[in-house]
Structure formats: structure tokens, C-alpha cells
N, C-alpha and C positions, 0 to 999 in steps of 0.2 A: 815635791810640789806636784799637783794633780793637772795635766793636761784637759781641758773641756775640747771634747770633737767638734763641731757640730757639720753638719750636710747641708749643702745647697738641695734642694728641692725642687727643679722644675716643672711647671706641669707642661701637657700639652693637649690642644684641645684637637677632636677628630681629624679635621682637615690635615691637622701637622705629622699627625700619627699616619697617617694613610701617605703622605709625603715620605717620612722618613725610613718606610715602609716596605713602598711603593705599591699596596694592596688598596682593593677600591674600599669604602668606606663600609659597605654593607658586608664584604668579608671580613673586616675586621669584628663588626657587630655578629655575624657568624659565628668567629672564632671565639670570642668571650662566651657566648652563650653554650659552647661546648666544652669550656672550660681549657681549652687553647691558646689563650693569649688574654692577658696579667687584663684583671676588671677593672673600669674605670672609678673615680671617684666624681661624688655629687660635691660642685661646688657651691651651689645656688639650687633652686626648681629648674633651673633653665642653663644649666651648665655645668657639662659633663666636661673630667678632664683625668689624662694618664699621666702619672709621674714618668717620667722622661727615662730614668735608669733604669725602671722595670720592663719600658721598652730596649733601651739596649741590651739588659740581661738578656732577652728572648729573643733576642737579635743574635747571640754573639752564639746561646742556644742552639739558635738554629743550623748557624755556621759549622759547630759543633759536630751537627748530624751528617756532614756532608760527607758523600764516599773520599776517600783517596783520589788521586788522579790515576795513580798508577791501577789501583783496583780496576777501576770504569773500564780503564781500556783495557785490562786482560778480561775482563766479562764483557765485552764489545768482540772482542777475538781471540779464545781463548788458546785458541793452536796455530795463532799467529800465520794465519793462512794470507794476511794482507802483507807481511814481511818480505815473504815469501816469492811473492808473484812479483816485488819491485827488485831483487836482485839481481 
């Protein structure tokens, strides 16, 4: 017997995006036009909106990118000169 998937679909419109974000509005219009961050879709003439997963794909993306903690701070001090001075 054949299971059918189907997906929820949210959208969400600029405001929500820039919210879930925390980027101002016009950096998010920025980023799309640089090809940075997932384009919106036309609902209407007058209402633009993001599918919500493609926002947290690029979200989780981003997280992705992030150094190590332990990296940071041996390129913060790499000879451990601050170790040093507290013993």
C-alpha cells in the first residue's frame, strides 16, 4: 500500500521574516537580490511571501557556518598568553 506525504506549507510575509530573523527588512531585500537568502514568492500584485522551511533551512545554514567555540578562542590567543598571566 502507497503512503501519500504531503507538507504543510507555511508562508510568511516580510514583517514575520525579518522577526524570525532578526534582520531589518531592507537587509533581507538585500540579501535576496544577491542571491543570499531563499526569493520570495508572489501571492497576489500586492503580496509577497517566504515559505517558512526555506527560511529555517537558511537559518540552520547559517548556524552551520559558525566557527567552533574552541577554534575562536585559540585564534583569540593563540599562545595562550592570557592563561598564563592568571596562574
Amino acid at each position: 500500500m502507497e503512503r501519500e506525504t504531503t507538507f504543510t506549507r507555511r508562508t510568511l510575509r516580510i514583517q514575520r521574516v525579518a522577526e524570525k530573523t532578526d534582520l531589518a527588512e531592507s537587509s533581507i531585500w538585500r540579501l535576496v537580490q544577491r542571491g543570499l537568502f531563499p526569493r520570495p514568492i508572489k501571492l497576489s500584485p500586492g503580496c509577497t511571501a517566504w515559505y517558512e522551511h526555506e527560511i529555517d533551512e537558511w537559518l540552520e545554514a547559517k548556524a552551520g557556518e559558525r566557527e567552533p567555540v574552541i577554534d575562536a578562542v585559540w585564534r583569540q590567543d593563540p599562545g595562550g598568553e592570557s592563561a598564563k598571566g592568571s596562574a
